[in-house]
DRENTIGU-433840 format. One record per atom (N, C-alpha, C, CB): residue in one letter; x, y, z. Coordinates in steps of 0.05 Angstrom, whole numbers, plus 5000, padded with zeros to 4 digits. Last residue first. Glycine has a CB too. Layout:
DRENTIGU-433840
aXYZ ...
END
This chain:
DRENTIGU-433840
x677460575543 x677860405559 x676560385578 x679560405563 x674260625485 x675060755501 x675460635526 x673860935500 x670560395440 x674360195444 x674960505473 x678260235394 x666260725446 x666360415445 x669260325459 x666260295410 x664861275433 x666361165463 x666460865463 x664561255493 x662161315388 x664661295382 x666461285415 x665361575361 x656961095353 x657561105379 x661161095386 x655960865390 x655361035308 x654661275309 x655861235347 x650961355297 x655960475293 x658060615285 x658260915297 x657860615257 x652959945322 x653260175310 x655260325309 x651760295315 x652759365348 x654459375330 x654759725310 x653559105314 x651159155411 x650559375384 x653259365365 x650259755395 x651958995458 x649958815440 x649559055419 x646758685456 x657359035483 x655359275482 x651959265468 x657059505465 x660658575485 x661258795505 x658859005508 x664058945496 x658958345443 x658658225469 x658658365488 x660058075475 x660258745398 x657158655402 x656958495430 x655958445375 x666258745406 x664058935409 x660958925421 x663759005385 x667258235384 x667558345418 x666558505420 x669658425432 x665058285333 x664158075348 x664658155382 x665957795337 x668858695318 x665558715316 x664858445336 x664058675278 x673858445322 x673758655337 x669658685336 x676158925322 x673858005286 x674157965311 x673458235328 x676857865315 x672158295242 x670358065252 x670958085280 x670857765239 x678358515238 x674958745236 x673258545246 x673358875199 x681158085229 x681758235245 x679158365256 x683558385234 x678757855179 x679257705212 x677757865228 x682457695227 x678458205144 x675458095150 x676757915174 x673457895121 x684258305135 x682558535151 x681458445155 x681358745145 x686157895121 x687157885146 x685258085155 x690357945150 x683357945065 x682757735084 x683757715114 x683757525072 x686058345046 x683358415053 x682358155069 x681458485026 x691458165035 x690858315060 x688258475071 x692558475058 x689757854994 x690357735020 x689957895033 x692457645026 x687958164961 x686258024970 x687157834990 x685157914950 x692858404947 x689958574959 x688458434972 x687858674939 x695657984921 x695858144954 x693558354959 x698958354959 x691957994876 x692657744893 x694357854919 x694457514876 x693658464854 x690358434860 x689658184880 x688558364829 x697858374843 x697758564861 x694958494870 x698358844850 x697758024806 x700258004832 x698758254843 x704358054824 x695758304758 x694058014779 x695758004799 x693957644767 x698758704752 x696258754760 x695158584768 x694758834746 x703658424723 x703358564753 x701458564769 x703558794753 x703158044687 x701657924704 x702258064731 x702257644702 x701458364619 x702958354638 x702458214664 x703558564641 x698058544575 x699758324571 x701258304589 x701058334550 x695758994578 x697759094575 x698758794570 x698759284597 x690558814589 x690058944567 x693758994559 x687759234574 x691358494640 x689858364617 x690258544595 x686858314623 x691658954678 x694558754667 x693658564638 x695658464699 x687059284671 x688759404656 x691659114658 x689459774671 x683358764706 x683158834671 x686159104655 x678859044668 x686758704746 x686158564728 x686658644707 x684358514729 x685259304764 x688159184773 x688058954745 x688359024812 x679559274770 x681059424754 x684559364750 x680559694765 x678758864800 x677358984778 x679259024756 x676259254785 x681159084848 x682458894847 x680858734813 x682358744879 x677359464856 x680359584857 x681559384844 x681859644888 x673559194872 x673159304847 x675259454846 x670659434843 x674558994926 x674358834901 x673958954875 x672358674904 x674659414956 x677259314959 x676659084924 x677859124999 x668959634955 x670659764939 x673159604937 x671160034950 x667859104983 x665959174957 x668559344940 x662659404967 x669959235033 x670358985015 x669558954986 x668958785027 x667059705041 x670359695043 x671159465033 x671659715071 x662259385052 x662559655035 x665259705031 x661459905049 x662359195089 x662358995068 x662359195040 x659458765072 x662959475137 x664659325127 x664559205107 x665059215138 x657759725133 x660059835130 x662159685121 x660659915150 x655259265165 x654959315131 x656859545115 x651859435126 x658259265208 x658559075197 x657859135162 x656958875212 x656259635229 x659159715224 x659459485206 x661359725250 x651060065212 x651759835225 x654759755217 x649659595218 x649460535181 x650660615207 x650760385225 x649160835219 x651960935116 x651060575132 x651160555162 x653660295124 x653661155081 x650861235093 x649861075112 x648861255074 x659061105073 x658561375086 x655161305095 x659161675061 x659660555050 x660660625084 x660360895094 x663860575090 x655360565018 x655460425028 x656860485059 x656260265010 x658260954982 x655661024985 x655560875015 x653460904959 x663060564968 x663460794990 x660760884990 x665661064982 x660860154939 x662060094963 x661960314983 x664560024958 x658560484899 x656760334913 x658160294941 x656060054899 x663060624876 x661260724878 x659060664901 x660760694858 x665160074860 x666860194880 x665160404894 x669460324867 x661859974824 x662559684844 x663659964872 x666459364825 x663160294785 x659960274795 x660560114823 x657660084770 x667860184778 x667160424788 x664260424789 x668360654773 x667759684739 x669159754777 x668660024791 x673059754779 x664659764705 x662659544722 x665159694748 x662559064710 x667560094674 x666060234688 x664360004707 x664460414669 x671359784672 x673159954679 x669760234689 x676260024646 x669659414628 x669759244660 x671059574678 x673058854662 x669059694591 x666259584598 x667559524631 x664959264575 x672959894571 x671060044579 x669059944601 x669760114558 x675559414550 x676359524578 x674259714586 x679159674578 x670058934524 x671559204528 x673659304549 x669859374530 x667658324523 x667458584535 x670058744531 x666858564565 
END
């Protein structure tokens, strides 16, 4: 494959992701929409260090993906108290975290 090739699979990837967190109104699938795009960032990050001969773009794509792992805690933990506190997990309800 091409750079073309993987440089449009991440913008279809990413595409999708944000479709995903604008039309989505469970927070959780939302969330996997922000994971979707966070991985096709990390796509592209790749394939241009692969084309330049350089191992920035994997170093970086490898902290992305850590700090997309502290998010899926963090965001889990907070959806999970949510849903106990209110048995919904929708998005369209924005007095939730209001004390």
């Amino acid at each position: 494959m091409t750079l073309m090739h993987y440089l449009v699979l991440s913008s279809i990837l990413f595409t999708i992701g944000a479709v995903t967190v604008l039309t989505r109104r469970n927070a959780i699938l939302a969330f996997m929409g922000v994971e979707l795009m966070l991985n096709s960032c990390n796509l592209a990050l790749v394939t241009f260090s692969r084309v330049h001969g350089q191992l920035t773009g994997q170093v970086m794509a490898f902290y992305v993906m850590v700090v997309a792992a502290a998010e899926v805690v963090v965001g889990l933990a907070i959806i999970v108290s949510i849903y106990r506190a209110r048995r919904t997990v929708s998005v369209d309800e924005p007095s939730l975290l209001k004390g």
